[in-house]
C-alpha positions in Angstrom: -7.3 123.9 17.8 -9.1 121.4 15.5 -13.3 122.3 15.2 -15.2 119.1 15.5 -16.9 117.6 12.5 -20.5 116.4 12.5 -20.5 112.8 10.1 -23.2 113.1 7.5 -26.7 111.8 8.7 -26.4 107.7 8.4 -29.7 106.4 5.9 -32.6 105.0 7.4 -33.2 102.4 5.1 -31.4 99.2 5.0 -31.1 99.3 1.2 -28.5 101.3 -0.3 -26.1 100.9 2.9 -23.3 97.9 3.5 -26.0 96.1 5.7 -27.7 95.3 2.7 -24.5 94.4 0.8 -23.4 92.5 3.6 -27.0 90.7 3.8 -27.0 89.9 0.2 -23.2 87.8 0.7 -25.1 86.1 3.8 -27.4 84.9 1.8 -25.7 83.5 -0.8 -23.0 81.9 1.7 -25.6 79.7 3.0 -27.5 79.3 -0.3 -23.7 77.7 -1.2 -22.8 76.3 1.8 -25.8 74.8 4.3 -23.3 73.9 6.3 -22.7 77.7 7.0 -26.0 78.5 7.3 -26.6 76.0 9.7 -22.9 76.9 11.9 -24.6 80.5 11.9 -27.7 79.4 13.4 -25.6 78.0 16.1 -23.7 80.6 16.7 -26.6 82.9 17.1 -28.2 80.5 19.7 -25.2 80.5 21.7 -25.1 84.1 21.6 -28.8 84.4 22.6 -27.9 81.9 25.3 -24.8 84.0 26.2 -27.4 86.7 26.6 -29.6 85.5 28.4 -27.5 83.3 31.1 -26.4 87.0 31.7 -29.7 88.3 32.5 -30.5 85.1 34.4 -26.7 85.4 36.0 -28.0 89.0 37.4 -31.0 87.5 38.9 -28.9 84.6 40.2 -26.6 86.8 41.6 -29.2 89.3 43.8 -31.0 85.3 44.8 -27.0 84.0 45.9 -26.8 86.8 48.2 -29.6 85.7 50.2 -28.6 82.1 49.4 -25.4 82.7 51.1 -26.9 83.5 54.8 -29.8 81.0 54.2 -26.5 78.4 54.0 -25.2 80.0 57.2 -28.6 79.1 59.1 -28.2 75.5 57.3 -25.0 74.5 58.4 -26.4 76.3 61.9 -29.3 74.0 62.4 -28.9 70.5 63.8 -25.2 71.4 64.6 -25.0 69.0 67.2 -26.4 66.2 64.6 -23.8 64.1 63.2 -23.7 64.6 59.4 -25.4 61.8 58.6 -27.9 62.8 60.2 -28.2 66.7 58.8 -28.2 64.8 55.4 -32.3 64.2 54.8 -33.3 67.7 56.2 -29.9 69.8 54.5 -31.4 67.7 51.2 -34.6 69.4 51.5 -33.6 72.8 52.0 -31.2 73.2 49.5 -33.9 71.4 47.4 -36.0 74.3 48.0 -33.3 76.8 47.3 -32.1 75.4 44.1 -36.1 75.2 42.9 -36.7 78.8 43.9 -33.8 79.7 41.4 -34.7 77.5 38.7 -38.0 79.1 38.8 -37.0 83.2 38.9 -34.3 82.0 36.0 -37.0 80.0 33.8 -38.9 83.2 34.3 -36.0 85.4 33.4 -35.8 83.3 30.4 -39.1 83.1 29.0 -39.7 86.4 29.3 -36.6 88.3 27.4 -38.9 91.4 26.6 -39.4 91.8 30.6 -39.3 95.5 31.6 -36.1 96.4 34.5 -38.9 96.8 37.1 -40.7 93.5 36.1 -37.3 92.3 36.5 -36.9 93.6 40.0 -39.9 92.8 41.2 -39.7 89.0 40.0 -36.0 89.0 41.6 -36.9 90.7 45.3 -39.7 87.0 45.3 -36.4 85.3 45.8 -35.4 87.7 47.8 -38.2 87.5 50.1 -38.7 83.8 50.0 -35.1 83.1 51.2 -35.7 85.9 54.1 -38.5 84.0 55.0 -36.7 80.4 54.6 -33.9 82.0 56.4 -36.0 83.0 59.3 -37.6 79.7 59.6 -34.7 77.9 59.8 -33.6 80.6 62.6 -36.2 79.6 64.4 -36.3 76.0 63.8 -32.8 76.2 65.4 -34.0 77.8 68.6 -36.7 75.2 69.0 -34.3 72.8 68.6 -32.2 74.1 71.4 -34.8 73.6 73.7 -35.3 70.8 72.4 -32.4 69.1 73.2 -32.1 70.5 76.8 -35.5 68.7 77.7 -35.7 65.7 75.4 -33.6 63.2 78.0 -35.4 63.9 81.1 -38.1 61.5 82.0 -41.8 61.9 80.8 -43.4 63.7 84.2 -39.5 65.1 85.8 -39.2 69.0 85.9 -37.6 70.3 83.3 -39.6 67.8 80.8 -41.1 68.1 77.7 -45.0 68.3 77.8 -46.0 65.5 74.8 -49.5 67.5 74.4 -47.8 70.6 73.3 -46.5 71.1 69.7 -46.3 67.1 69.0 -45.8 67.2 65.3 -42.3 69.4 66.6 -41.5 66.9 68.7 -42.1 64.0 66.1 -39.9 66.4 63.8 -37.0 66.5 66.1 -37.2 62.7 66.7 -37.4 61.7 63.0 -34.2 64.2 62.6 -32.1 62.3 65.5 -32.7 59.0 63.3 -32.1 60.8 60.3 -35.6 59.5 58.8 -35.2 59.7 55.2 -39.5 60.5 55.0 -38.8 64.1 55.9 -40.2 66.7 53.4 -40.0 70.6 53.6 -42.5 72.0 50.6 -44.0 75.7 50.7 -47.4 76.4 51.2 -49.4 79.2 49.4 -49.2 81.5 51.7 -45.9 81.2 51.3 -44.9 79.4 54.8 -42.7 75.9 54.6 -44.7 72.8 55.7 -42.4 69.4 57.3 -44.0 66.7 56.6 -42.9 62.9 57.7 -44.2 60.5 55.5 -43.3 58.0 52.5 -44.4 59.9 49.6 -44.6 56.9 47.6 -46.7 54.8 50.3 -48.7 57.9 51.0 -50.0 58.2 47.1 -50.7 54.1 46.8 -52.7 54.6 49.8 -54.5 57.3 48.1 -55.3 55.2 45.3 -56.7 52.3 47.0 -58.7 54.9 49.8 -62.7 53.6 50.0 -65.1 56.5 50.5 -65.2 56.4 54.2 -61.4 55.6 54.7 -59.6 58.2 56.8 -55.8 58.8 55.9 -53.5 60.6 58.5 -50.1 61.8 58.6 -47.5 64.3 60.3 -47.5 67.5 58.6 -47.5 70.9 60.2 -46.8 74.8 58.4 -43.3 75.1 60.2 -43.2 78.8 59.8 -46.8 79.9 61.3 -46.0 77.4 63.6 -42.5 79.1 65.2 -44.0 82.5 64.3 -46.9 81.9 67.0 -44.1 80.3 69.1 -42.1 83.4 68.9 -44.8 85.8 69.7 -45.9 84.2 72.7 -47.1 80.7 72.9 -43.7 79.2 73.1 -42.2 76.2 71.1 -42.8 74.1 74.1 -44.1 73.6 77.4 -42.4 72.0 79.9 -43.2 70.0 83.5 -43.5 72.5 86.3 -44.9 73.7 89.6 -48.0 75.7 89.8 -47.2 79.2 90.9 -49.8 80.2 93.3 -49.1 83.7 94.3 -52.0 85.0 92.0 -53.9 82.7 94.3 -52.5 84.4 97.3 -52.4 87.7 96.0 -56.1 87.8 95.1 -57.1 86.3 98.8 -55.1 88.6 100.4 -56.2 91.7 98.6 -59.9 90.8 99.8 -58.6 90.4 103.4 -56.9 93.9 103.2 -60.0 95.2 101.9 -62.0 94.3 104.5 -59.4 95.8 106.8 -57.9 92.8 108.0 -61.4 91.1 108.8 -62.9 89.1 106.0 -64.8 85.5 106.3 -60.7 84.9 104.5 -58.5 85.3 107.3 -58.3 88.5 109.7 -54.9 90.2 110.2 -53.3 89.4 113.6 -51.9 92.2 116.0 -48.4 91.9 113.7 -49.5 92.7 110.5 -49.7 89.0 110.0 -52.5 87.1 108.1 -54.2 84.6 109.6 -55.7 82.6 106.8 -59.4 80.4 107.2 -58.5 77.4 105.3 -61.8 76.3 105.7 -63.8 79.6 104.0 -60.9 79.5 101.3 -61.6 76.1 100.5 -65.4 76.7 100.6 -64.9 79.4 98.0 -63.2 77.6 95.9 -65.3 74.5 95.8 -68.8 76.1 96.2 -69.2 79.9 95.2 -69.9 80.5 91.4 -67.1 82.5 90.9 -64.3 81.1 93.0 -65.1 77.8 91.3 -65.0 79.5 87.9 -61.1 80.9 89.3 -60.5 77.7 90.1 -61.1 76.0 86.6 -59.3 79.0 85.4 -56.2 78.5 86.7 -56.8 74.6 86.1 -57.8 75.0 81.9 -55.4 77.8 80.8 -51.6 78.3 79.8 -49.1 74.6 80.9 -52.2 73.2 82.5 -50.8 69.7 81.5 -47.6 70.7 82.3 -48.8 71.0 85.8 -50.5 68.5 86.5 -47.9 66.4 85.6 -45.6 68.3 87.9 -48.2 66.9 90.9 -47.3 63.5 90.0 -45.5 61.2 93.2 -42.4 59.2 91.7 -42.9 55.8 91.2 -41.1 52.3 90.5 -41.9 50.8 87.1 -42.5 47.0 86.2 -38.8 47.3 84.8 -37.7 48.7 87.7 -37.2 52.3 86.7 -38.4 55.6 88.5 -42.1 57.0 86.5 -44.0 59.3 87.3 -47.5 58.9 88.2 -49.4 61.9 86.4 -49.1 61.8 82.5 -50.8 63.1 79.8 -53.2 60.5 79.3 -54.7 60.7 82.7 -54.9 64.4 82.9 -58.5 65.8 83.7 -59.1 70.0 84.7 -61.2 68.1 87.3 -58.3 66.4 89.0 -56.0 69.6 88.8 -58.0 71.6 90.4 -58.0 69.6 93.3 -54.3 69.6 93.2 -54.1 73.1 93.2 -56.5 73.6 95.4 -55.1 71.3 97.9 -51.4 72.5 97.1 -52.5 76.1 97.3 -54.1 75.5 101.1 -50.9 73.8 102.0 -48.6 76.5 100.7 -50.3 79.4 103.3 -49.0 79.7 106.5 -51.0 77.9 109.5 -51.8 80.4 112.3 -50.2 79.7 115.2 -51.5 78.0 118.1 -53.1 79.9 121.0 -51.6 79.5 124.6 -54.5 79.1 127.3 -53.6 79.6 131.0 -52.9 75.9 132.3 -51.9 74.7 135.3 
């Protein structure tokens, strides 16, 4: 069996080895020829471009990944939209995309001497911005939904969309339906995507010819905080409903059961039964401290529009068509509470009569 041979130490020094031999031709190739020189030059760019499209490829790469689902939530929203009009918002997305990529490969780039971890770390920001474009549009989707289940009914019906809730969402999904070519998705610096619905162009003449006291106003709304509070508990919209009054109830009855079944509320009749005084309930609720502050409770928190549009008596147009008579613009918490109050009196069972010997 052959015994392996080390090769003598290679020199240090570029003089004395082929390199400089090799060198010294170069060098007199191009003082010859400039034409070589030049052809050289070239090729080296290309090379260094070679190079560095592959470091910017493996950045690309990692960002297409993410780019791929972000795409799946694209072609997802609006999927009821004719294409035409998925065309101004799918612009804007992809616009975003595209930028984001431009940006990590500029980077990538400018920076050849960037260490594997700065690499990573400049990577994983696309990474995390199409997560949280992805999630957006996730939502945006859902809202949409709801959205379109509402959006036909007529302003005051059950079902319909509350105008006072989430308006610039609303205005959103309109300008979508007409495909609006004003729509703009941007990021923010904390990293959230705004919509806004303007002419870009008009918007920065009327900028330029603003006086000192002139107000400018326009639809724009941080679309991510936005469905992010939705999601956690406010909801993307609030719709036209009944009032629910069985913590009314609930809270009545609890003080007739602690007075065991004989409070200035209603006593409790030889059946178990309550039998409710309207006329103390009412009293409470219009004249005691506390039951009034109940009262504009239930009247000032959660779909308090909502409800008191849901109070509202049908009613014939000047065309001729079926409105509604409560709407946003005549909503007061003064007027509701009467309408709960009253509704809430109405909903509890009247005692029943009492038979006196006749006759």
């Amino acid at each position: 069996m052959g015994t392996y041979a080390r090769p003598g130490r290679k020199p240090i020094n570029t003089s004395g080895r082929k390199l400089a031999a090799g060198l010294s031709r170069m060098g007199d190739t191009f003082l010859k020829d400039k034409q070589a020189e030049k052809a050289k030059k070239a090729r080296d760019v290309e090379e260094a471009q070679k190079l560095l499209k592959k470091r910017s490829d493996q950045a690309d790469r990692a960002f297409t990944k993410g780019y791929d689902s972000a795409y799946d939530k694209i072609q997802q929203f609006g999927k009821n939209l004719s294409d035409e009009n998925q065309d101004v918002f799918r612009g804007e997305v992809l616009n975003l995309i595209e930028g984001k990529r431009d940006e990590i490969s500029d980077w990538i780039k400018d920076n050849p001497e960037a260490s594997p971890i700065e690499l990573k770390e400049k990577i994983n920001t696309g990474t995390e911005f199409i997560g949280n474009l992805s999630n957006t549009l996730t939502n945006l989707e859902a809202a949409r939904m709801q959205y379109e289940a509402a959006r036909d009914l007529k302003p005051g019906e059950e079902g319909a969309l509350v105008p006072g809730y989430n308006p610039e969402l609303i205005k959103f999904f309109e300008a979508q339906d007409m495909n609006y070519a004003n729509m703009h998705m941007t990021v923010d610096d904390n990293g959230g995507f705004r919509i806004s619905i303007v002419d870009e162009e008009n918007l920065g003449n009327a900028l330029n010819n603003l006086g000192e006291n002139d107000s400018l106003e326009f639809t724009s709304f941080n679309a991510t905080d936005l469905l992010d509070n939705a999601v956690k508990g406010d909801g993307f919209f609030r719709t036209v409903e009944p009032f629910d009054y069985s913590e009314m109830k609930e809270m009545i009855d609890s003080e007739i059961n602690k007075s065991g079944g004989k409070s200035t509320f209603g006593t409790k009749g030889k059946d178990g039964e309550i039998i409710y005084n309207q006329d103390a309930i009412k009293d409470y609720y219009t004249n005691d401290k506390l039951g009034q502050a109940h009262l504009n409770e239930f009247a000032t928190e959660g779909n308090s529009e909502g409800y008191w549009m849901a109070y509202g008596d049908e009613v014939v147009g000047d065309d001729g068509e079926i409105a509604y008579s409560n709407q946003i613009d005549n909503y007061s918490p003064e007027a509701l509470q009467v309408n709960i109050l009253d509704g809430f009196l109405g909903s509890l069972p009247k005692a029943k009569p009492v038979r006196t010997k006749g006759y």
